[in-house]
N, C-alpha and C positions, 0 to 999 in steps of 0.2 A: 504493500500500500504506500510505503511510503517513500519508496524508490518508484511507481507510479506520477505519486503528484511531483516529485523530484525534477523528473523527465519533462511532464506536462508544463512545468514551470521554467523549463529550458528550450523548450518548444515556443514556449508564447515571447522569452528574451528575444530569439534568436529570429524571430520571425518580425516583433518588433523594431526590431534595431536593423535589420535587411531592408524592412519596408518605410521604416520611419524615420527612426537617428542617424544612420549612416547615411541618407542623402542630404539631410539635412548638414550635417558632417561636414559634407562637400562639399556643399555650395557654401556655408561659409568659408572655406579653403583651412580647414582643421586637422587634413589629413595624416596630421602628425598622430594626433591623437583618438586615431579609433578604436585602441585599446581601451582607453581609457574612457568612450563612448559607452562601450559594449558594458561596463560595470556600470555605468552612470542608467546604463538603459532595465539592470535588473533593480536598480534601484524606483525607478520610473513604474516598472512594471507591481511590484510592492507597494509605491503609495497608493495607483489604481486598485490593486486589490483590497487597502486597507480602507479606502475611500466607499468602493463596493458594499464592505463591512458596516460603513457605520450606516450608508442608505437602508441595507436590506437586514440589518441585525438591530442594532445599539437606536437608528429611530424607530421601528417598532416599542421597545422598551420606554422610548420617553413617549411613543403614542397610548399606550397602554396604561403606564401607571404617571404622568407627568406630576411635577412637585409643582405647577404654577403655569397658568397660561402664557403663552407669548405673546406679548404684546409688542415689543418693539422688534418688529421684522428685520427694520433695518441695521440696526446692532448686532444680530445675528448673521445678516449677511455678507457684515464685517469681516465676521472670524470665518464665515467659508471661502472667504478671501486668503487669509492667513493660513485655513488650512490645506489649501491647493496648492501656495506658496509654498508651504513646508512639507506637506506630503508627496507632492509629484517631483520633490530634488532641486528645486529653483535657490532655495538657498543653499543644498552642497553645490550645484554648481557655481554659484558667486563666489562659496569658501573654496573650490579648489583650484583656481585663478589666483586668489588673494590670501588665504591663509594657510592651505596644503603648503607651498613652500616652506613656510615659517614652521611648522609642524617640523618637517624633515629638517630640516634646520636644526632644531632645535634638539629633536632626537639624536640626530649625529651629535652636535657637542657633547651631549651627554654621554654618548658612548665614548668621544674622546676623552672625558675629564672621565673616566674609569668608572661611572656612574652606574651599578648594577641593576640588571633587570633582575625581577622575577618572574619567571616562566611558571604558573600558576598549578601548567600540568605536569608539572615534574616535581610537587612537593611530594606528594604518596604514590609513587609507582605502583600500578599494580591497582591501581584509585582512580585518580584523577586522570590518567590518561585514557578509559574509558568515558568514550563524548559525550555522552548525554551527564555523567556527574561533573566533568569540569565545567560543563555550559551552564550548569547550576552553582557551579562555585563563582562562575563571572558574572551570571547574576545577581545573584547575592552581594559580591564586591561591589560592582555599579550602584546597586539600591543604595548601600553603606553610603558610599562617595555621593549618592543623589542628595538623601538626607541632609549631609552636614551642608553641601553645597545651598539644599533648599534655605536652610535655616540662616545660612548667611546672606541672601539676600531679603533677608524679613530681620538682618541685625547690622548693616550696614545703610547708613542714609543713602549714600551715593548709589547702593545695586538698586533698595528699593525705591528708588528715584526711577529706575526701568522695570522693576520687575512689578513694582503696582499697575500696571499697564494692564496687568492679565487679571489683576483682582479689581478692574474698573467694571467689569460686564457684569450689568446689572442683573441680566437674563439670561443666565451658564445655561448653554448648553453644551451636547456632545464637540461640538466644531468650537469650543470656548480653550480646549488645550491650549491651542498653538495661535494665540493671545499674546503674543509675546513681541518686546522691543527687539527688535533683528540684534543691537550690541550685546544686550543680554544671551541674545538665542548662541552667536561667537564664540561669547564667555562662555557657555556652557557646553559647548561643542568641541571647544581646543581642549578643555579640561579634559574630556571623556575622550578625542583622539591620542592625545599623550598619556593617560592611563591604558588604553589599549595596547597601546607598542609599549608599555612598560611592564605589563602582567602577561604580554603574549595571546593576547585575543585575535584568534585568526579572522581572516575576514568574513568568512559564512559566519560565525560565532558573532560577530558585532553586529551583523545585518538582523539577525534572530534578535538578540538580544535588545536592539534599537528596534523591530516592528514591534516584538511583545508588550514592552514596557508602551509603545505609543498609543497601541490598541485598548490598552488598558488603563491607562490616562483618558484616552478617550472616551470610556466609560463611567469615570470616575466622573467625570466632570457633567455627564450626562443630565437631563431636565427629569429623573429619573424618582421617583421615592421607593428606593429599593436600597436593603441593605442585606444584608450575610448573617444574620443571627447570633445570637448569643457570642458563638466558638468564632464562627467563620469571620466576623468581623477582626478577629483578632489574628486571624491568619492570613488574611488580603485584604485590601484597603479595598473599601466600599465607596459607591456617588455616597450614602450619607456621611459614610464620614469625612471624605475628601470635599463633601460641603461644609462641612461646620470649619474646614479650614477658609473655606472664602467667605466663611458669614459676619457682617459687620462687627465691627466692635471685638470679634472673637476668637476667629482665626488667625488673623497678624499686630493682636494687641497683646501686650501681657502688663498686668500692674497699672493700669490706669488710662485714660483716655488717650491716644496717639501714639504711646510710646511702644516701641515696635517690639515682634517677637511672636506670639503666637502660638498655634496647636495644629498637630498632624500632618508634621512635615515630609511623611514617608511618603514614595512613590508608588513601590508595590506590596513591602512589608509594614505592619504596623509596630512590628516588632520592635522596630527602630525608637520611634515615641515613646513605646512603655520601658523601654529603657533607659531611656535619658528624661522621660519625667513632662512630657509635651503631647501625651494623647488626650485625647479628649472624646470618650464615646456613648455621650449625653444623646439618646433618640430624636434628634430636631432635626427641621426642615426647615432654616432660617432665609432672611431673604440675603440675598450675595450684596458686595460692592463695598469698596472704602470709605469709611466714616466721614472724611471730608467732603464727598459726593452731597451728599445727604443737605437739601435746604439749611436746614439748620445749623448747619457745621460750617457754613461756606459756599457750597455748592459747586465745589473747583470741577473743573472742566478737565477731562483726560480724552475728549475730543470724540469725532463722531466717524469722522474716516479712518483706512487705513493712512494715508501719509499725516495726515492732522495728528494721530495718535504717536506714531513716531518723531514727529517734531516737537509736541509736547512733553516727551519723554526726555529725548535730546537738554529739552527747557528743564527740566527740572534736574536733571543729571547736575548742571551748569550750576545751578540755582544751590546743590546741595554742597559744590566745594567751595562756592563766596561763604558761604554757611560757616563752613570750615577754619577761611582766610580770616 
């Protein structure tokens, strides 16, 4: 079965990137790079699939059990903006122009300055060199590194300067993931390429490991009142609980009005939370958005379009190291 879909999945690359990427390839005069086509095109072919998923899986679920009407179409049509951006490759394609070099770069010095890898599958022989456990050990590791990461942009002014961007949607939905200020999305994506070539994440292994988690993110964030029960909430993060991380006042507050911080910062394990003292798995379905949003708070503005929203983030980036000065 699974050297079936294996094939079927090498079939649709391959047919793809003959019929589609590679002319286009060429007529931009690329033809340096049709190697590097051909990976970019099983990447293309993944966001479609993963796209397919949320039309024919994850909106039934918000049709069925929805937390709240949608009312602002337009807000949501937003983030299906951001997430065709980010699911079809548009943005690895800008990073592998522009930051893929620095990446390798940067890997090489390290290997010159004597800098050791760990090769993750060669801790327990005999173990982890069987695929399907190491691909769970590199899951696991990424969730770890997601967490701390998450929680540093809910503890640094200047990240969350970009990263309230995605906690401005007032109406989460499933297409609300990839909500994100492009610098932000960088930052998080150099981190997670240089961890890969530092634990030895082969490339099938990253590409799993990047659809899983997004698929699942995707559902997290879903218009959805569905949660995992007693146990299961405590074994994978759920839309309820990956809401009370976007709900006002609650999720990115801690100790008093504005001052940053928050609850349930895990990606796929909640495990992470109940160990450092940041979950939070109160049964509510609160309404989403940042306190300053709110009439009464101000009413600050994080914009209505895609480019408006990243130029206000831009603004506030700026705004948070005069802060500083």
């Amino acid at each position: 079965m699974i050297d079936w879909i294996s094939n079927a999945f090498d079939t649709l690359q391959l047919l793809l990137y003959e019929n589609v990427v590679q002319p286009i390839v060429f007529g931009l005069g690329f033809g340096n790079l049709l190697e590097d086509a051909f990976d970019a095109t099983g990447w293309l072919l993944w966001g479609l699939i993963q796209i397919a998923v949320l039309l024919l899986g994850i909106g039934l679920l918000e049709r069925r059990w929805p937390v709240e009407p949608v009312t602002d179409r337009a807000a949501v049509r937003t983030d299906v903006v951001y997430t065709l951006i980010h699911r079809l490759g548009l943005v690895r394609l800008v990073m592998f122009f522009s930051i893929q070099p620095l990446w390798d770069g940067i890997a090489g010095q390290l290997r010159l300055a004597g800098l050791p890898t760990w090769q993750i599958d060669g801790l327990w022989p005999g173990v982890t060199d069987v695929a399907w456990v190491s691909f769970l050990v590199y899951l696991v590791v990424f969730d770890f590194v997601n967490y701390w990461l998450h929680r540093a942009q809910h503890q640094f002014n200047w990240w969350w300067a970009l990263h309230s961007l995605h906690h401005s949607q007032r109406q989460m939905t499933m297409w609300s993931d990839n909500r994100v200020h492009l610098l932000d999305d960088v930052l998080m994506a150099t981190v997670f390429a240089l961890l890969a070539r530092l634990i030895g994440v082969e490339p099938g292994q990253f590409i799993a490991i990047t659809v899983i988690t997004q698929l699942h993110e995707s559902l997290q964030h879903a218009n959805a009142r569905i949660h995992f029960g007693r146990w299961g909430e405590r074994l994978l993060i759920s839309p309820r609980f990956h809401r009370r991380h976007h709900s006002i006042g609650i999720g990115h507050e801690t100790n008093g009005r504005g001052t940053l911080g928050g609850h349930n910062f895990g990606v796929l394990l909640p495990l992470w939370d109940q160990l450092f003292g940041t979950a939070d798995f109160q049964h509510r379905f609160d309404a989403t958005g940042v306190r300053d949003q709110l009439p009464e708070e101000g009413g600050h503005d994080y914009g209505r379009g895609f480019w408006r929203q990243q130029w206000l983030g831009l603004t506030r980036l700026a705004a948070s190291f005069r802060k500083v000065v």
